[in-house]
VODO-445904 format. One record per residue: z, x negated, y negated of N, C-alpha, C in turn. Coordinates in nm, 2 decimals. Each point is the difference from the previous one (the first is absolute). Layout:
N
npz: Z | npx: X | npy: Y | capz: Z | capx: X | capy: Y | cpz: Z | cpx: X | cpy: Y
...
REM end
This chain:
113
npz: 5.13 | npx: 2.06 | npy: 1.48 | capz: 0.14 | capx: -0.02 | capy: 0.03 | cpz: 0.05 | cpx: 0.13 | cpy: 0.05
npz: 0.03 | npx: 0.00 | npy: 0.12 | capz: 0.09 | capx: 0.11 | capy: 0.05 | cpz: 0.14 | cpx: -0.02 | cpy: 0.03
npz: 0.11 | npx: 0.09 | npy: -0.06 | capz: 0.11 | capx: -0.04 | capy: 0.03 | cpz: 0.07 | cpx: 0.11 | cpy: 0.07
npz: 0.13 | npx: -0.03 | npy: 0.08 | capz: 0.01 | capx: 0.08 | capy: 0.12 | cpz: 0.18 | cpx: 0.02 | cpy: 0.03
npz: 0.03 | npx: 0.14 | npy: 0.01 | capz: 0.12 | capx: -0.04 | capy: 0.06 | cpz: 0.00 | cpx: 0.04 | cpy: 0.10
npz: 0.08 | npx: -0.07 | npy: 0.10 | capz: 0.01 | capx: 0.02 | capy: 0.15 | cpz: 0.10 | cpx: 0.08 | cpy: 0.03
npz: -0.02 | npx: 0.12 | npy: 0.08 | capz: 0.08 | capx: 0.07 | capy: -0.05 | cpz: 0.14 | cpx: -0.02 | cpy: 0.16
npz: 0.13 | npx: 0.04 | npy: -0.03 | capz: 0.10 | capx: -0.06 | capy: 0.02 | cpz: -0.02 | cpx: 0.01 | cpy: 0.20
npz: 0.05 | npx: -0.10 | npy: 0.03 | capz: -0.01 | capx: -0.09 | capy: 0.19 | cpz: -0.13 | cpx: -0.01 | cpy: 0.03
npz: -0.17 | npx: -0.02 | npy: -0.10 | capz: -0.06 | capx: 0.02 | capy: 0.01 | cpz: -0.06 | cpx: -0.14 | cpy: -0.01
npz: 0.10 | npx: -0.18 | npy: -0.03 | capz: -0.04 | capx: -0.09 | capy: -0.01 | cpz: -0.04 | cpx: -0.08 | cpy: 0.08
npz: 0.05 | npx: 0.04 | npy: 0.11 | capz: -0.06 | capx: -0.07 | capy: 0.13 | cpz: -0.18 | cpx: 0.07 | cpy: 0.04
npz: -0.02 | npx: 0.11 | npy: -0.04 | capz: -0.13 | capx: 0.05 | capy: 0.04 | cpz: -0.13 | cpx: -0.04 | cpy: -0.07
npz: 0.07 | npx: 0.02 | npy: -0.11 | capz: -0.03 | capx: -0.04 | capy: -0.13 | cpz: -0.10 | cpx: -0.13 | cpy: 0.02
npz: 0.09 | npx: -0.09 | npy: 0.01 | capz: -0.02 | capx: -0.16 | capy: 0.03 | cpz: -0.11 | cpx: -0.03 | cpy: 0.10
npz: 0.04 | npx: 0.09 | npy: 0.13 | capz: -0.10 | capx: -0.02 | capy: 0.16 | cpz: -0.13 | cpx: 0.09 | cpy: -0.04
npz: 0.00 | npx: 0.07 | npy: -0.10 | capz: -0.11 | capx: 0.06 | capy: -0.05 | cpz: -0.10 | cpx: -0.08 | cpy: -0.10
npz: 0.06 | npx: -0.10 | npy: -0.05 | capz: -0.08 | capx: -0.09 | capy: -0.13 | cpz: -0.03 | cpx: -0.10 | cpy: 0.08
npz: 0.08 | npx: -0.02 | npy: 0.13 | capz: -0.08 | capx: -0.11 | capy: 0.07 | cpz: -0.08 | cpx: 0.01 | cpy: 0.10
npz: 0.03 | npx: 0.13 | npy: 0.09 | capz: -0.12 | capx: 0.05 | capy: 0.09 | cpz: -0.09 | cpx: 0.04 | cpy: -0.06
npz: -0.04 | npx: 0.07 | npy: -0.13 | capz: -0.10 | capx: 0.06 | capy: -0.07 | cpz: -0.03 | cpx: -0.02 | cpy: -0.12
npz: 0.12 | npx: 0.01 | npy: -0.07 | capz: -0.10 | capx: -0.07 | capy: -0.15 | cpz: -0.05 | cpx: -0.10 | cpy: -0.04
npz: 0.11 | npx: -0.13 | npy: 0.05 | capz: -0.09 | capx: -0.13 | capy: -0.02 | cpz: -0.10 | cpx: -0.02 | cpy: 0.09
npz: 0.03 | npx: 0.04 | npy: 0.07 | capz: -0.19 | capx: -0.06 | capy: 0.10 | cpz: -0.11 | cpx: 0.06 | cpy: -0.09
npz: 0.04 | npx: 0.18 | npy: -0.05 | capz: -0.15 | capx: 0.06 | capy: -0.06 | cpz: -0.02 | cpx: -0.13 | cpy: -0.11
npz: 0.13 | npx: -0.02 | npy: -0.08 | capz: -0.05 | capx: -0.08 | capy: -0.11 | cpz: -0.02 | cpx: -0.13 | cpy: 0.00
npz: 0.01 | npx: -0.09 | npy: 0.15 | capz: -0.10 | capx: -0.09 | capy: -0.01 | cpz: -0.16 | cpx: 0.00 | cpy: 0.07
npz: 0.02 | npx: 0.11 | npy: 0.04 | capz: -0.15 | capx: 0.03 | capy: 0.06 | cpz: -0.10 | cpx: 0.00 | cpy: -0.16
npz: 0.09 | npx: 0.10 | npy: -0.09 | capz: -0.06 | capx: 0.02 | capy: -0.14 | cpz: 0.00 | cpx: -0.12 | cpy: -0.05
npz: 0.06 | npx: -0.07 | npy: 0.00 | capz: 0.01 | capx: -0.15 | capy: -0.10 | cpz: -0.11 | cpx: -0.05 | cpy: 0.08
npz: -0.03 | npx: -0.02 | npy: 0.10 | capz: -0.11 | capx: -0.11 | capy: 0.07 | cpz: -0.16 | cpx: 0.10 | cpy: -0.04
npz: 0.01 | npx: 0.12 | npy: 0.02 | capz: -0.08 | capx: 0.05 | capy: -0.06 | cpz: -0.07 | cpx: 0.03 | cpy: -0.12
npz: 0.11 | npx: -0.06 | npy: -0.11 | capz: 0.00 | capx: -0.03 | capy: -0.12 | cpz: -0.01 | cpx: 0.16 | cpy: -0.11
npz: 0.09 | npx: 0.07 | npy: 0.06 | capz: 0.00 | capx: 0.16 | capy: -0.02 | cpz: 0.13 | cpx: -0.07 | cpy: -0.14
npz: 0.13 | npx: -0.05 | npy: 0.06 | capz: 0.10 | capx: -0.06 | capy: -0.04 | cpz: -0.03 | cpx: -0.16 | cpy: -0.03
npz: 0.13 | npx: -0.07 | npy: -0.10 | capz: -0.04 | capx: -0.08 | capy: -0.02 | cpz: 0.13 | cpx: -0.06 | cpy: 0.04
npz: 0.11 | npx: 0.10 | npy: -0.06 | capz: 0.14 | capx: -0.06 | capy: 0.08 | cpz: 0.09 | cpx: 0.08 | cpy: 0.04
npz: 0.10 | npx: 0.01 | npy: 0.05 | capz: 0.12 | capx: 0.15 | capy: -0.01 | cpz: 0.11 | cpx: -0.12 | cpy: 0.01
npz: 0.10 | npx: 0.08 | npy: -0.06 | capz: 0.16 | capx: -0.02 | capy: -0.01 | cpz: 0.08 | cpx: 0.10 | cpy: 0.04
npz: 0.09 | npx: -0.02 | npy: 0.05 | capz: 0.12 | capx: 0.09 | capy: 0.04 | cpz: 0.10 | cpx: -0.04 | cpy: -0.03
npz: 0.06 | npx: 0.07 | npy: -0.10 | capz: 0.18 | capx: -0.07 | capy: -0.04 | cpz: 0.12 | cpx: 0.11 | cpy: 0.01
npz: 0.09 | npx: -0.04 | npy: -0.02 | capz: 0.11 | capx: 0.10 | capy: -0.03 | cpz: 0.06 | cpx: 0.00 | cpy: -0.10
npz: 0.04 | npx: 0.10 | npy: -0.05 | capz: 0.07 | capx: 0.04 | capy: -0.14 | cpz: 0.12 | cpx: -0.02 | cpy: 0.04
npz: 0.03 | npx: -0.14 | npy: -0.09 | capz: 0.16 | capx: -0.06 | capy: 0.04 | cpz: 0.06 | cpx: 0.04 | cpy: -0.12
npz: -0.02 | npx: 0.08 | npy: -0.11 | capz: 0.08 | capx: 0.06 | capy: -0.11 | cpz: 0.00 | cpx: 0.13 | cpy: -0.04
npz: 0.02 | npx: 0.08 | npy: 0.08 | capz: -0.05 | capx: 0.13 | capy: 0.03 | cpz: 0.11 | cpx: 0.10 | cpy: -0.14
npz: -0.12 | npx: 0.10 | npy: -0.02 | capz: 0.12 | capx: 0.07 | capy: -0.07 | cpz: 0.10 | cpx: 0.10 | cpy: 0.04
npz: -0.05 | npx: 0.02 | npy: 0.12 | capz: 0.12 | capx: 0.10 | capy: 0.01 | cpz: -0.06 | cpx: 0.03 | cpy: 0.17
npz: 0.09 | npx: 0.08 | npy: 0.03 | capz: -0.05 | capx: 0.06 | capy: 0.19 | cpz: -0.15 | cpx: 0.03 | cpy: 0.00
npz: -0.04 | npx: 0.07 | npy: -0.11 | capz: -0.16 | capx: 0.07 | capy: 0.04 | cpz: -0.09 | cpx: -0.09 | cpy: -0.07
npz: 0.03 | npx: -0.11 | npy: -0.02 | capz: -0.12 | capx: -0.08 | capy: -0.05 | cpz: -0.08 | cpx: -0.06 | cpy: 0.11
npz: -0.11 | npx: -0.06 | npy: 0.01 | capz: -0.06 | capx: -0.04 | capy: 0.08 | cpz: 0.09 | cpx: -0.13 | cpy: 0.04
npz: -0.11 | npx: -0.01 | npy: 0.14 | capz: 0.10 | capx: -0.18 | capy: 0.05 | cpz: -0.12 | cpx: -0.05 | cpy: 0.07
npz: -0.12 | npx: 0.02 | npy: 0.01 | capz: -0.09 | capx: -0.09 | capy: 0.03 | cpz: -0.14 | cpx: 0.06 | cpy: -0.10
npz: -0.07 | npx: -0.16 | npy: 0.00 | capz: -0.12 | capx: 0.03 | capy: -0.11 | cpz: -0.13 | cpx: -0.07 | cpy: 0.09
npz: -0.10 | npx: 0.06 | npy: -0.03 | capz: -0.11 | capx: -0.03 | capy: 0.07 | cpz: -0.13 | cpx: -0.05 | cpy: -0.09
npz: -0.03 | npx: -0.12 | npy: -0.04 | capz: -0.09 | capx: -0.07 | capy: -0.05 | cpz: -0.10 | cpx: -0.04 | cpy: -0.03
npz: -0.12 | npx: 0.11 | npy: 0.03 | capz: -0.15 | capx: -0.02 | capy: 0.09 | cpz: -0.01 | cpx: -0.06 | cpy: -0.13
npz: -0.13 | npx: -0.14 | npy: 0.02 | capz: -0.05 | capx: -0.07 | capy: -0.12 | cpz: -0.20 | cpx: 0.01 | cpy: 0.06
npz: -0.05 | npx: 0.11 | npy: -0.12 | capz: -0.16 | capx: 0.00 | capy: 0.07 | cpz: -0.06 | cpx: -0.09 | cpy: -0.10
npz: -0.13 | npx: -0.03 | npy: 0.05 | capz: -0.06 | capx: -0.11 | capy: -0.07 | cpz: -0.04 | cpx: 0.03 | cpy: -0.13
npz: -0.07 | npx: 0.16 | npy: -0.05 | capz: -0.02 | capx: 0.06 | capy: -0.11 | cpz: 0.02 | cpx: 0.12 | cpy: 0.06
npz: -0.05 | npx: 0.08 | npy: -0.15 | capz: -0.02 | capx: 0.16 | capy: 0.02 | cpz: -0.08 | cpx: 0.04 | cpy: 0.09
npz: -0.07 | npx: -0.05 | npy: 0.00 | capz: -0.15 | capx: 0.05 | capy: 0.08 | cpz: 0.02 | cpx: 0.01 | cpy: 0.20
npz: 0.10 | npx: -0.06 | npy: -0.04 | capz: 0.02 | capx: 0.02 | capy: 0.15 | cpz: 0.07 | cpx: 0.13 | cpy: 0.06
npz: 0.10 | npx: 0.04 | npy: -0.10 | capz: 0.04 | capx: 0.15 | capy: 0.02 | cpz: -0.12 | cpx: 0.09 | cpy: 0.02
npz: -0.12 | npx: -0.02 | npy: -0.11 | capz: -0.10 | capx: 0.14 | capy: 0.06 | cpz: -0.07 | cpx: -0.02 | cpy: 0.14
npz: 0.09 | npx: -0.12 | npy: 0.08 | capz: -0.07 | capx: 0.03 | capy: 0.12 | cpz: 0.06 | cpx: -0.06 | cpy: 0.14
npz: 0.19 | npx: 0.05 | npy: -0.06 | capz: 0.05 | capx: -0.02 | capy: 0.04 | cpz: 0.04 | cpx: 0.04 | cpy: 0.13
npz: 0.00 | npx: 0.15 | npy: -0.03 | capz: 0.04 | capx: 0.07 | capy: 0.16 | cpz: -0.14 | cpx: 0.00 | cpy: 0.12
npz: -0.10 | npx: -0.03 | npy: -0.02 | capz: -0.12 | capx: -0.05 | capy: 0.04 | cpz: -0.01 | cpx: -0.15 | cpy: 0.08
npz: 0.05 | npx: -0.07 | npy: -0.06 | capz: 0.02 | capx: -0.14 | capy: 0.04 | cpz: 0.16 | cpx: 0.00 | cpy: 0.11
npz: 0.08 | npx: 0.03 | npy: -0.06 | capz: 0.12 | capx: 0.00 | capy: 0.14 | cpz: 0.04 | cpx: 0.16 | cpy: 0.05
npz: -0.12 | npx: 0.08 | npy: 0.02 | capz: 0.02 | capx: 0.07 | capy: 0.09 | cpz: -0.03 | cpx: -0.04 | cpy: 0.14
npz: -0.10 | npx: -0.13 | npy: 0.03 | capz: -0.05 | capx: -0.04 | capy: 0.19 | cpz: 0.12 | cpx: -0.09 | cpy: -0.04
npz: 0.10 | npx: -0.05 | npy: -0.09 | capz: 0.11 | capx: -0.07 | capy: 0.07 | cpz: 0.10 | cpx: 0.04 | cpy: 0.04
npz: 0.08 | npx: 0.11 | npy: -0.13 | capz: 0.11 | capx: 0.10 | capy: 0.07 | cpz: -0.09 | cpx: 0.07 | cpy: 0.13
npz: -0.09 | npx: 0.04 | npy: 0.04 | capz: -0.06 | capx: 0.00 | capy: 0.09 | cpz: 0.03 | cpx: -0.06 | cpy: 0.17
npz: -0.05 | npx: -0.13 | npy: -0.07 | capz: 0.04 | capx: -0.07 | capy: 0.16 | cpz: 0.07 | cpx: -0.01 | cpy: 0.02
npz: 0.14 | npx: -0.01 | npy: -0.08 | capz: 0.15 | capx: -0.05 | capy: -0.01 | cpz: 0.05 | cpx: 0.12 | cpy: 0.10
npz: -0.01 | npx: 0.07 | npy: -0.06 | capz: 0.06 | capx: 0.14 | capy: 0.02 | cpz: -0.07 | cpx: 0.07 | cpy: 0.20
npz: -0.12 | npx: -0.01 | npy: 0.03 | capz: -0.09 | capx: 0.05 | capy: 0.08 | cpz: -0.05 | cpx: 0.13 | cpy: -0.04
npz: -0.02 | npx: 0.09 | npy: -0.09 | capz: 0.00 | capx: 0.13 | capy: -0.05 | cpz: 0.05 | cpx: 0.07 | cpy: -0.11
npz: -0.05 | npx: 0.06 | npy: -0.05 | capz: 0.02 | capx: 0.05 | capy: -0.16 | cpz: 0.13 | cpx: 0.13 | cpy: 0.05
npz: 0.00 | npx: 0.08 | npy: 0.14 | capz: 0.13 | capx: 0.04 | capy: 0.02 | cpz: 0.15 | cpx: -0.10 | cpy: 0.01
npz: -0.05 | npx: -0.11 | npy: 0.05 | capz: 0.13 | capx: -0.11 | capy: 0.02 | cpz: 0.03 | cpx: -0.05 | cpy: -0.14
npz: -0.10 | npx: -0.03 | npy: -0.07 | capz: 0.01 | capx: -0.01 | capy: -0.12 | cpz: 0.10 | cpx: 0.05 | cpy: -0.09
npz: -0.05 | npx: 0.19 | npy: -0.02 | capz: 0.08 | capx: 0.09 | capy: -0.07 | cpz: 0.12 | cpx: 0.03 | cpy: 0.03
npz: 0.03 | npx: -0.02 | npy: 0.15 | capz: 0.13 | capx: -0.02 | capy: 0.05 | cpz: 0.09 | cpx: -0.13 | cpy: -0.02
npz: -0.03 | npx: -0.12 | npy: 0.00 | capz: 0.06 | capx: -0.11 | capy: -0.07 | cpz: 0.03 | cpx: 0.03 | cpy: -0.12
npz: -0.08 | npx: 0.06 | npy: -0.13 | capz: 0.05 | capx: 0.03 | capy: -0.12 | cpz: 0.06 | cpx: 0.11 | cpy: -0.02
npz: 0.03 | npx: 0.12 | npy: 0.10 | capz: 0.09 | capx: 0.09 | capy: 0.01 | cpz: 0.08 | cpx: -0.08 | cpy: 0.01
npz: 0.07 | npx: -0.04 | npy: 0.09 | capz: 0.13 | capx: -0.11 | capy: 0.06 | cpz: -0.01 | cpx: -0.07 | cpy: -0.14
npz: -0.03 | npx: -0.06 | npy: -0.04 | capz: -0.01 | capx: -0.10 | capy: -0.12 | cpz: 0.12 | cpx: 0.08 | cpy: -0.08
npz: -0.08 | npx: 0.15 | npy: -0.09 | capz: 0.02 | capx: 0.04 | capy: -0.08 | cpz: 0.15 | cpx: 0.09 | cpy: 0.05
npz: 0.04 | npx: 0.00 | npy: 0.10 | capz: 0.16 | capx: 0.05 | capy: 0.06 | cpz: 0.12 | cpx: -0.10 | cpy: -0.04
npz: -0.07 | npx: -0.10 | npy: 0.00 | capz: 0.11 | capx: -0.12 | capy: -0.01 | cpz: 0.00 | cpx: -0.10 | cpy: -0.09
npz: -0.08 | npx: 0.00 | npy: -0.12 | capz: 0.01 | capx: -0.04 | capy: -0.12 | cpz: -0.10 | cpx: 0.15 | cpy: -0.12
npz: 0.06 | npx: -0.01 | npy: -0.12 | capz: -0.03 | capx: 0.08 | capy: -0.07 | cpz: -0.09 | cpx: -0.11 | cpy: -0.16
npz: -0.11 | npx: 0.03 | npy: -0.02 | capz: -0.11 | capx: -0.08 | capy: -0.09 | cpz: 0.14 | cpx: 0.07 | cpy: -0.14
npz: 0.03 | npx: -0.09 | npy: -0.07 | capz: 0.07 | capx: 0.01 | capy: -0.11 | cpz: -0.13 | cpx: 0.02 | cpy: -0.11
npz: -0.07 | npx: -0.13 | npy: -0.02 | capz: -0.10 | capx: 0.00 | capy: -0.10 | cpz: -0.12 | cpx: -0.05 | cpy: 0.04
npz: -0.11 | npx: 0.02 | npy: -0.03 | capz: -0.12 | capx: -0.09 | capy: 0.04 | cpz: -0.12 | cpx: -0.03 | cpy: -0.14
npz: 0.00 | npx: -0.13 | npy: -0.04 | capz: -0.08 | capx: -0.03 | capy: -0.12 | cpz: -0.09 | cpx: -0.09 | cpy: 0.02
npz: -0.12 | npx: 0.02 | npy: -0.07 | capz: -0.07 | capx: -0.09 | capy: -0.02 | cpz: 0.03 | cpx: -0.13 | cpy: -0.16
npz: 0.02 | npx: -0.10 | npy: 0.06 | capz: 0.03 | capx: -0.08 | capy: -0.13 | cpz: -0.12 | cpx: -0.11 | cpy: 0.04
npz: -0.02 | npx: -0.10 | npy: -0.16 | capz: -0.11 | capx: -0.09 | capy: 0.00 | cpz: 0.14 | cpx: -0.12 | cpy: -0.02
npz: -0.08 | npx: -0.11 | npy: 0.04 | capz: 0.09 | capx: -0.14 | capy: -0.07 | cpz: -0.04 | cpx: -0.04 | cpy: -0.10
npz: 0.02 | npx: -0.06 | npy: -0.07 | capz: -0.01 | capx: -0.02 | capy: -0.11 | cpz: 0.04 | cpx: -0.17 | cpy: -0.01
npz: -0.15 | npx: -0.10 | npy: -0.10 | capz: 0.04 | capx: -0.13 | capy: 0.05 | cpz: -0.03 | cpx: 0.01 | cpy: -0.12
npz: 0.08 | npx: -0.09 | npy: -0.09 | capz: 0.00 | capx: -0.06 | capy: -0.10 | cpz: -0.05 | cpx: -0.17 | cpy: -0.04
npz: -0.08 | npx: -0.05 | npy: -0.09 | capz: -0.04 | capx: -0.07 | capy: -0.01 | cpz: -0.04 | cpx: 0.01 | cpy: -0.14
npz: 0.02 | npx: -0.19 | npy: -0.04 | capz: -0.07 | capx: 0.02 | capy: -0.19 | cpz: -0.13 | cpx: -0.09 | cpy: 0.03
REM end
């Protein structure tokens, strides 16, 4: 779960950036079965100006996929991108115009008797 504030006239970029680049990496990842699902929502009950206002939802299939994670979607950020300089430069840009509030790892948890 990563949650994010965007930081202020920065929602239009914001936006053209989750659709030019992040959702494509993450369905390249979901077909490659790196991901299993992602969600994007917004924090419609915010607590105050500096709380986050968007959350990001990667769902992987197990643990085991983290130890071999950045191995598996580095040829897709890869292609996406055309080079690991366009690359670093998209996540400079990235990181100007929204600020990572929190980033966790959480399990779900399914209940059954």
């Amino acid at each position: 779960m990563i949650l994010v504030k965007v930081n202020p006239g920065q929602r239009p970029a914001f936006d053209q950036d989750m659709m030019d680049n992040e959702i494509p990496v993450f369905d390249e990842e979901k077909k490659a079965g790196i991901i299993s699902n992602y969600e994007i929502f917004n924090n419609v009950t915010t607590n105050g100006p500096n709380d986050w206002g968007v959350g990001i939802a990667l769902t992987y299939p197990n643990y085991a996929t983290l130890d071999s994670l950045g191995e598996r979607a580095d040829p897709i950020t890869l292609k996406h991108y055309g080079s690991a300089e366009k690359r670093q430069a998209a996540a400079d840009h990235r990181n100007q115009i929204r600020t990572v509030q929190s980033s966790r790892l959480q399990r779900t948890i399914h209940y059954s008797r």
